[in-house]
N, C-alpha and C positions, 0 to 999 in steps of 0.2 A: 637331489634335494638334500637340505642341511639337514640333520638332525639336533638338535635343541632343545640342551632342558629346559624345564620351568624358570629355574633361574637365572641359565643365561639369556632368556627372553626379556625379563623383570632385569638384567642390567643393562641389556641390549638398548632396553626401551631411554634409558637413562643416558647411557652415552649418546646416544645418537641424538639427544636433545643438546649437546654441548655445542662452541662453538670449534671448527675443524680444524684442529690441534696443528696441522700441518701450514694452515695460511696464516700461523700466527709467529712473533718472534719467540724465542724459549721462553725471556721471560717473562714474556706475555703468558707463557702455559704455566711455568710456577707458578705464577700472583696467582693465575687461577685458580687453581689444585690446591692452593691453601687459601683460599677463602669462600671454598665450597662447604655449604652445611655438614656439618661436623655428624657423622653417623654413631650413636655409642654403641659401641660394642664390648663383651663381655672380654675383660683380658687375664689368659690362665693367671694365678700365681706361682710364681718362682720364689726362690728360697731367697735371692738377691740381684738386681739388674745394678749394672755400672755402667755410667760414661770416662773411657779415655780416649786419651790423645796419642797417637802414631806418629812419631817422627816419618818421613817423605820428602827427602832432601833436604831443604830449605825450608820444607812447610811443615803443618800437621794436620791428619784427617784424625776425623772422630770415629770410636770404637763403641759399640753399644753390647756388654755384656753379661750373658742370661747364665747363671748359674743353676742347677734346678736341687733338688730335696737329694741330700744324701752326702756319704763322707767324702768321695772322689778316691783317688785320681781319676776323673772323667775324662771320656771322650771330647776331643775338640774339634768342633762345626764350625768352620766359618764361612760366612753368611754375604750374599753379595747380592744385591736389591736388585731390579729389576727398574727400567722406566727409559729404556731407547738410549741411555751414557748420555741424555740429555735431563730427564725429569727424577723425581723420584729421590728418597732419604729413608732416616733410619725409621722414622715415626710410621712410613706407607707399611712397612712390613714389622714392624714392633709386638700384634696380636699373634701373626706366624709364627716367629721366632721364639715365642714363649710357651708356644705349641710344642717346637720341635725338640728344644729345651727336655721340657717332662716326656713326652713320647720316646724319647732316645736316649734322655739320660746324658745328653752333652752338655759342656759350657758352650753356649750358642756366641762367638763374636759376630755381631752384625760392622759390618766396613759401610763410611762414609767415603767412600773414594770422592775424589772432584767429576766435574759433571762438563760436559761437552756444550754451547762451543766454546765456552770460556777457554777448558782444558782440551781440548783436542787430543786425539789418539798420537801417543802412544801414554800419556798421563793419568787417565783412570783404571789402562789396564799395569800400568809400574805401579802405580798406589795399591793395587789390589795384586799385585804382588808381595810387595815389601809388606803389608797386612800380614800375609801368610810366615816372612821369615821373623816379622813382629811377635807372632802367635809361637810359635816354634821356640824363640830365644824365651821367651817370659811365662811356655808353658806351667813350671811350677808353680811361678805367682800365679797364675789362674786355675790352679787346682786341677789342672789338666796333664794328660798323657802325652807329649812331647812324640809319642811312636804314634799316638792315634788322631790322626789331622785327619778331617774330613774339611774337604771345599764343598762349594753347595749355594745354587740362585735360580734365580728365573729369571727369562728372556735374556736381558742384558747382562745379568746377574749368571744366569748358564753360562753363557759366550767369555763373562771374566772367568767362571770356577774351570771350563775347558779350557782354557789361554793361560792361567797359572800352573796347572797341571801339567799343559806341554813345554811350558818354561822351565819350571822346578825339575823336573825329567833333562831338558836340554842341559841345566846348568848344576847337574847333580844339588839342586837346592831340597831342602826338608823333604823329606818322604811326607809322600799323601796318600791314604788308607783307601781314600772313595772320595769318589766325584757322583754328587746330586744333581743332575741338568734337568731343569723343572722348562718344558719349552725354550730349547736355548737358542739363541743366533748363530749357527754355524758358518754360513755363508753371507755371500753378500752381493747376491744372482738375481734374488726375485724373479727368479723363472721356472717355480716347482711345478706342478700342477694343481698343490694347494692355496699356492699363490695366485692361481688363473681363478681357480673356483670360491675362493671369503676373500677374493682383492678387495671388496667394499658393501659395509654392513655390518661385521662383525668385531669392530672395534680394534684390533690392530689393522688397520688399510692399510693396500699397499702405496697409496700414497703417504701415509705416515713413515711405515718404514723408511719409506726413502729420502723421507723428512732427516728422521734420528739418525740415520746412517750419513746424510750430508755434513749434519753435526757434527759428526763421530769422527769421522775422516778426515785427512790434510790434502789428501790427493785420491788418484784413483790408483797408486802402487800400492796404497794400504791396504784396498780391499783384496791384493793380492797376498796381504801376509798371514803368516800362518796365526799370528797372536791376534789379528782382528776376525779371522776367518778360519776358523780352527778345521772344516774339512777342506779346504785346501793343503793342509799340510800331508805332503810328500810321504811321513813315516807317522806311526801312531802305533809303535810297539812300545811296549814295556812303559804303557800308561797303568794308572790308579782302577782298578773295578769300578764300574759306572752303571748308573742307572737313570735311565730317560726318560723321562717323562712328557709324555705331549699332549694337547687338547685336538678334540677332535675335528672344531670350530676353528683353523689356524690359521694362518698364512705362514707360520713359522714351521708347522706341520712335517710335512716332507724331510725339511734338512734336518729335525732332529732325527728323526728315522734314519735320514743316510748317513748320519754319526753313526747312530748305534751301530750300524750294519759295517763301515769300516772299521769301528773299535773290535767287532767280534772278527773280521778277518782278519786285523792284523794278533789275534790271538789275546787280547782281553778279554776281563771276563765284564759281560753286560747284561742286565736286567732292562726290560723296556717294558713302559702301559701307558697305554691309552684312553685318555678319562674321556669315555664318551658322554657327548651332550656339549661339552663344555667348551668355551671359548677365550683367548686370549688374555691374562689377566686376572683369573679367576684366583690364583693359590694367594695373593693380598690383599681380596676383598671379602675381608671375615665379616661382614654385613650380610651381605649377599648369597655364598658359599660357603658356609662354617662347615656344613655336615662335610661337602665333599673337601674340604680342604683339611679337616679332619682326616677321613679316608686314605687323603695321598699321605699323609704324615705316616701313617698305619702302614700306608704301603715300605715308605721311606726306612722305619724301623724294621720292619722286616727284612728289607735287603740288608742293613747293617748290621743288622743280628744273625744273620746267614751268615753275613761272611765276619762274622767275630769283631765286629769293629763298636760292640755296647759293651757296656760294663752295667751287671745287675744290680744295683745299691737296694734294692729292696730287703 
Protein backbone atom coordinates (compact mmCIF):
# COMPACT_ATOMS: atom_id res chain seq x y z
CA UNK A 1 0.00 0.00 0.00
CA UNK A 2 1.05 3.73 -0.77
CA UNK A 3 1.78 5.82 1.90
CA UNK A 4 0.32 9.39 1.34
CA UNK A 5 0.43 12.56 2.71
CA UNK A 6 -2.30 14.88 3.38
CA UNK A 7 -1.05 16.92 0.57
CA UNK A 8 -0.16 14.62 -1.81
CA UNK A 9 -3.76 13.45 -1.57
CA UNK A 10 -5.27 17.28 -1.92
CA UNK A 11 -2.95 17.34 -5.28
CA UNK A 12 -3.62 13.88 -6.07
CA UNK A 13 -7.23 14.79 -5.93
CA UNK A 14 -6.47 17.85 -8.53
CA UNK A 15 -4.45 16.24 -11.08
CA UNK A 16 -6.31 13.41 -11.60
CA UNK A 17 -9.26 15.72 -12.50
CA UNK A 18 -7.18 17.00 -15.51
CA UNK A 19 -7.38 15.87 -18.84
CA UNK A 20 -4.53 12.82 -19.55
CA UNK A 21 -1.59 14.79 -20.42
CA UNK A 22 -0.47 11.88 -22.50
CA UNK A 23 -3.43 11.69 -25.21
CA UNK A 24 -2.88 15.12 -25.73
CA UNK A 25 -0.40 17.09 -28.44
CA UNK A 26 2.28 19.24 -26.20
CA UNK A 27 0.82 22.04 -27.14
CA UNK A 28 -2.18 21.14 -26.31
CA UNK A 29 -0.68 20.51 -22.54
CA UNK A 30 1.19 24.17 -22.53
CA UNK A 31 -2.13 26.06 -23.51
CA UNK A 32 -3.36 24.06 -20.71
CA UNK A 33 -0.81 24.63 -17.79
CA UNK A 34 -1.19 28.32 -18.61
CA UNK A 35 -4.57 28.87 -18.55
CA UNK A 36 -5.20 26.95 -15.29
CA UNK A 37 -6.36 29.12 -12.40
CA UNK A 38 -3.68 30.99 -11.27
CA UNK A 39 -2.85 29.87 -7.47
CA UNK A 40 -1.15 33.03 -5.32
CA UNK A 41 1.35 32.12 -3.52
CA UNK A 42 3.54 33.73 -1.21
CA UNK A 43 7.01 34.59 -3.09
CA UNK A 44 10.37 34.84 -0.81
CA UNK A 45 12.21 38.25 -1.38
CA UNK A 46 15.44 38.53 -2.91
CA UNK A 47 17.71 41.31 -2.97
CA UNK A 48 17.32 41.37 -6.99
CA UNK A 49 15.85 38.87 -9.82
CA UNK A 50 17.12 39.33 -13.52
CA UNK A 51 16.12 38.08 -16.94
CA UNK A 52 19.02 37.29 -19.61
CA UNK A 53 19.65 35.97 -22.66
CA UNK A 54 22.16 32.96 -23.36
CA UNK A 55 23.62 32.84 -26.63
CA UNK A 56 23.14 28.81 -27.97
CA UNK A 57 24.44 28.69 -31.38
CA UNK A 58 22.28 30.60 -33.36
CA UNK A 59 19.69 31.25 -30.91
CA UNK A 60 19.02 32.45 -27.33
CA UNK A 61 17.45 31.00 -24.23
CA UNK A 62 16.26 32.97 -21.30
CA UNK A 63 18.18 33.03 -17.84
CA UNK A 64 16.16 33.99 -14.77
CA UNK A 65 18.50 35.23 -12.00
CA UNK A 66 18.01 35.23 -8.10
CA UNK A 67 20.58 37.21 -6.26
CA UNK A 68 19.85 37.02 -2.50
CA UNK A 69 20.71 39.59 0.60
CA UNK A 70 24.46 40.07 1.08
CA UNK A 71 27.89 41.30 -0.51
CA UNK A 72 28.92 38.00 -2.45
CA UNK A 73 31.15 36.62 -4.00
CA UNK A 74 28.32 33.86 -3.85
CA UNK A 75 27.88 30.61 -4.62
CA UNK A 76 26.46 29.74 -8.09
CA UNK A 77 23.27 27.26 -8.53
CA UNK A 78 22.12 26.78 -11.59
CA UNK A 79 18.77 25.79 -11.95
CA UNK A 80 17.14 23.38 -14.49
CA UNK A 81 13.04 23.04 -14.33
CA UNK A 82 11.70 20.08 -14.47
CA UNK A 83 8.29 19.10 -16.86
CA UNK A 84 9.25 15.70 -18.98
CA UNK A 85 12.03 18.29 -21.79
CA UNK A 86 8.40 18.76 -22.98
CA UNK A 87 6.36 21.14 -20.50
CA UNK A 88 7.37 23.53 -18.09
CA UNK A 89 9.44 27.28 -17.78
CA UNK A 90 11.02 29.69 -15.72
CA UNK A 91 7.65 31.02 -13.96
CA UNK A 92 6.63 26.82 -12.84
CA UNK A 93 9.68 26.98 -10.43
CA UNK A 94 10.13 30.91 -9.92
CA UNK A 95 8.73 30.54 -5.89
CA UNK A 96 11.54 27.55 -5.45
CA UNK A 97 14.23 29.16 -6.68
CA UNK A 98 13.83 32.25 -4.42
CA UNK A 99 13.76 29.70 -1.75
CA UNK A 100 16.93 28.23 -2.49
CA UNK A 101 18.44 31.64 -3.30
CA UNK A 102 18.11 32.77 0.56
CA UNK A 103 18.33 29.29 2.14
CA UNK A 104 21.89 28.72 0.52
CA UNK A 105 23.02 31.90 -0.05
CA UNK A 106 23.52 31.38 -4.06
CA UNK A 107 22.96 33.49 -7.22
CA UNK A 108 20.14 31.12 -8.26
CA UNK A 109 20.45 31.04 -12.49
CA UNK A 110 17.15 29.38 -13.45
CA UNK A 111 17.86 28.02 -17.50
CA UNK A 112 15.03 28.36 -20.05
CA UNK A 113 16.57 25.64 -22.12
CA UNK A 114 14.18 24.78 -25.44
CA UNK A 115 11.54 22.30 -24.86
CA UNK A 116 11.04 18.85 -26.82
CA UNK A 117 9.26 18.03 -29.58
CA UNK A 118 9.97 21.13 -31.16
CA UNK A 119 13.69 20.78 -29.88
CA UNK A 120 14.54 17.19 -29.71
CA UNK A 121 17.39 15.66 -27.82
CA UNK A 122 20.28 16.32 -28.00
CA UNK A 123 19.06 20.43 -28.02
CA UNK A 124 17.81 21.03 -24.39
CA UNK A 125 20.50 19.01 -22.95
CA UNK A 126 23.51 21.43 -25.33
CA UNK A 127 21.30 24.57 -24.12
CA UNK A 128 21.82 23.36 -20.60
CA UNK A 129 25.01 22.93 -21.11
CA UNK A 130 26.28 25.86 -22.75
CA UNK A 131 24.02 27.56 -19.61
CA UNK A 132 26.57 26.22 -17.41
CA UNK A 133 29.82 27.51 -19.52
CA UNK A 134 27.56 30.90 -19.91
CA UNK A 135 27.58 30.80 -15.95
CA UNK A 136 31.22 30.03 -15.66
CA UNK A 137 32.64 32.93 -18.31
CA UNK A 138 30.17 35.79 -16.67
CA UNK A 139 30.59 34.57 -13.02
CA UNK A 140 31.96 37.87 -11.81
CA UNK A 141 29.31 39.92 -13.50
CA UNK A 142 26.88 37.78 -11.49
CA UNK A 143 28.62 38.31 -8.34
CA UNK A 144 29.37 34.89 -8.24
CA UNK A 145 32.29 32.41 -7.46
CA UNK A 146 33.47 31.06 -10.83
CA UNK A 147 35.13 27.79 -8.48
CA UNK A 148 31.70 27.33 -6.74
CA UNK A 149 29.06 26.17 -9.64
CA UNK A 150 26.46 24.05 -8.35
CA UNK A 151 23.94 22.23 -11.09
CA UNK A 152 20.81 21.46 -9.59
CA UNK A 153 16.71 20.33 -11.01
CA UNK A 154 14.02 18.12 -10.64
CA UNK A 155 12.93 15.20 -12.85
CA UNK A 156 13.80 16.46 -16.16
CA UNK A 157 15.70 19.13 -14.61
CA UNK A 158 17.88 16.16 -12.33
CA UNK A 159 18.44 14.24 -15.76
CA UNK A 160 19.87 17.83 -17.37
CA UNK A 161 22.08 18.91 -13.95
CA UNK A 162 23.48 14.76 -14.14
CA UNK A 163 24.09 14.97 -18.06
CA UNK A 164 25.99 18.35 -17.75
CA UNK A 165 28.02 16.99 -15.04
CA UNK A 166 29.16 13.94 -16.96
CA UNK A 167 29.76 16.21 -20.03
CA UNK A 168 31.76 19.09 -18.18
CA UNK A 169 33.91 15.96 -16.56
CA UNK A 170 34.12 14.27 -20.20
CA UNK A 171 35.23 17.51 -21.88
CA UNK A 172 37.34 18.88 -18.93
CA UNK A 173 34.61 21.90 -18.98
CA UNK A 174 34.01 24.21 -15.63
CA UNK A 175 34.42 22.44 -12.47
CA UNK A 176 31.05 21.65 -10.79
CA UNK A 177 31.11 21.81 -6.76
CA UNK A 178 27.56 19.64 -6.43
CA UNK A 179 24.96 18.23 -8.25
CA UNK A 180 21.24 18.65 -6.68
CA UNK A 181 19.05 15.73 -8.39
CA UNK A 182 15.63 16.47 -6.91
CA UNK A 183 13.90 12.90 -8.46
CA UNK A 184 15.91 12.68 -11.50
CA UNK A 185 15.41 10.62 -14.85
CA UNK A 186 18.28 8.45 -14.94
CA UNK A 187 17.17 5.87 -17.22
CA UNK A 188 14.83 5.24 -19.81
CA UNK A 189 13.67 1.51 -18.93
CA UNK A 190 10.35 1.88 -17.07
CA UNK A 191 11.02 -1.35 -15.58
CA UNK A 192 11.76 -0.54 -11.79
CA UNK A 193 9.62 -1.87 -9.42
CA UNK A 194 8.55 1.49 -8.74
CA UNK A 195 7.46 1.86 -11.98
CA UNK A 196 5.20 -1.48 -11.62
CA UNK A 197 3.77 -0.26 -8.30
CA UNK A 198 2.54 4.20 -8.98
CA UNK A 199 2.62 3.24 -12.91
CA UNK A 200 -1.02 4.94 -12.55
CA UNK A 201 -2.68 7.35 -10.02
CA UNK A 202 0.05 9.14 -8.74
CA UNK A 203 0.45 11.80 -11.25
CA UNK A 204 3.72 11.10 -13.15
CA UNK A 205 2.11 7.59 -14.99
CA UNK A 206 3.92 5.63 -16.59
CA UNK A 207 2.15 6.35 -19.53
CA UNK A 208 3.20 9.87 -19.46
CA UNK A 209 6.60 9.11 -19.04
CA UNK A 210 6.59 7.45 -22.10
CA UNK A 211 4.71 10.21 -23.32
CA UNK A 212 7.73 12.92 -22.48
CA UNK A 213 10.43 10.45 -23.38
CA UNK A 214 8.87 9.91 -27.00
CA UNK A 215 9.20 13.75 -27.04
CA UNK A 216 12.54 13.75 -25.81
CA UNK A 217 14.10 11.37 -28.17
CA UNK A 218 15.01 10.99 -31.96
CA UNK A 219 15.31 7.38 -31.91
CA UNK A 220 15.76 4.51 -29.69
CA UNK A 221 19.91 4.85 -29.80
CA UNK A 222 19.22 7.99 -27.52
CA UNK A 223 17.87 6.18 -24.87
CA UNK A 224 20.99 4.43 -25.02
CA UNK A 225 23.21 7.56 -24.42
CA UNK A 226 24.83 8.39 -21.49
CA UNK A 227 23.71 12.30 -21.90
CA UNK A 228 19.90 11.14 -21.98
CA UNK A 229 20.36 8.38 -19.70
CA UNK A 230 22.80 9.19 -17.28
CA UNK A 231 23.04 5.38 -15.53
CA UNK A 232 23.77 3.93 -18.52
CA UNK A 233 27.00 5.42 -18.60
CA UNK A 234 29.81 2.97 -18.36
CA UNK A 235 32.19 5.33 -15.91
CA UNK A 236 30.97 7.69 -13.17
CA UNK A 237 34.25 8.52 -11.54
CA UNK A 238 35.44 11.68 -10.64
CA UNK A 239 31.88 13.17 -10.72
CA UNK A 240 30.80 16.42 -8.61
CA UNK A 241 29.42 15.22 -4.79
CA UNK A 242 25.70 14.69 -5.09
CA UNK A 243 22.80 14.48 -3.51
CA UNK A 244 19.51 12.75 -4.28
CA UNK A 245 16.65 13.33 -3.70
CA UNK A 246 13.40 11.10 -4.35
CA UNK A 247 9.79 10.94 -3.42
CA UNK A 248 8.46 8.10 -2.06
CA UNK A 249 5.14 8.16 -4.34
CA UNK A 250 7.32 7.80 -7.74
CA UNK A 251 7.60 6.12 -10.69
CA UNK A 252 11.04 7.72 -11.03
CA UNK A 253 11.81 6.21 -7.66
CA UNK A 254 14.12 3.33 -8.05
CA UNK A 255 16.49 4.92 -10.76
CA UNK A 256 17.30 7.64 -8.59
CA UNK A 257 18.37 5.23 -5.88
CA UNK A 258 20.52 3.21 -8.48
CA UNK A 259 22.31 6.71 -9.33
CA UNK A 260 23.06 7.18 -6.11
CA UNK A 261 24.31 3.78 -5.33
CA UNK A 262 26.68 3.77 -8.64
CA UNK A 263 27.83 7.46 -7.83
CA UNK A 264 28.97 6.00 -4.36
CA UNK A 265 30.71 2.94 -5.89
CA UNK A 266 32.31 4.48 -8.33
CA UNK A 267 33.75 6.46 -5.30
CA UNK A 268 31.80 9.77 -5.11
CA UNK A 269 30.73 11.31 -2.38
CA UNK A 270 26.60 11.07 -2.02
CA UNK A 271 24.09 12.22 0.16
CA UNK A 272 20.56 10.58 -0.45
CA UNK A 273 16.55 11.18 1.21
CA UNK A 274 13.69 10.28 0.83
CA UNK A 275 10.74 12.48 1.30
CA UNK A 276 8.33 10.18 2.55
CA UNK A 277 4.51 10.68 1.83
CA UNK A 278 5.23 12.49 -1.17
CA UNK A 279 4.86 12.23 -4.78
CA UNK A 280 6.02 13.32 -8.17
CA UNK A 281 6.15 16.96 -8.59
CA UNK A 282 5.87 18.20 -5.25
CA UNK A 283 9.38 20.47 -4.95
CA UNK A 284 7.26 23.36 -7.61
CA UNK A 285 4.12 23.15 -6.16
CA UNK A 286 4.54 25.91 -3.47
CA UNK A 287 0.55 25.88 -3.24
CA UNK A 288 0.42 22.72 -2.10
CA UNK A 289 3.87 21.79 -0.36
CA UNK A 290 5.55 25.04 0.86
CA UNK A 291 6.35 23.43 4.40
CA UNK A 292 7.84 20.25 2.75
CA UNK A 293 9.46 22.01 0.05
CA UNK A 294 10.85 24.20 2.61
CA UNK A 295 12.25 21.08 4.34
CA UNK A 296 14.05 19.68 1.24
CA UNK A 297 15.70 23.18 0.71
CA UNK A 298 16.86 22.82 4.52
CA UNK A 299 18.01 19.60 3.54
CA UNK A 300 19.68 20.91 0.25
CA UNK A 301 21.77 23.65 2.58
CA UNK A 302 22.96 21.39 4.59
CA UNK A 303 24.68 19.10 2.16
CA UNK A 304 26.24 22.32 0.86
CA UNK A 305 27.28 23.52 3.80
CA UNK A 306 28.98 20.07 4.74
CA UNK A 307 30.82 20.03 2.08
CA UNK A 308 31.90 23.82 2.00
CA UNK A 309 30.15 24.82 -1.03
CA UNK A 310 28.07 28.21 1.07
CA UNK A 311 29.39 31.24 1.80
CA UNK A 312 28.07 32.83 5.11
CA UNK A 313 27.11 36.60 4.17
CA UNK A 314 25.44 37.03 7.45
Amino acid sequence: MSNLSPESKVYLEGFNEMPAMHTMEARAVREMMTQAPLVEVELAAVANVEDRLISVGDAEIKARIYTPEGSGPFPLFIYYHGGGWVIGDLEMVDPSCRMIANKTGSVVVSVDYRLSPEYKYPVPFNDSYEALKWVHENAVDLNGDPSNIIVGGDSAGGNLSAAVALRSRDENGPNISAQILIYPVTNLSYDTPSYKQFQKGYGLDKELMVWFVDHYVRDEDDKKDKYAAPLVAKDLNNLPPAFVITAENDVLRDEGHAYAKRLKEAGVKVDTFLEEGLVHGYFTNMAVFQERIKGTISKIEKFLSKNNHRIDNT
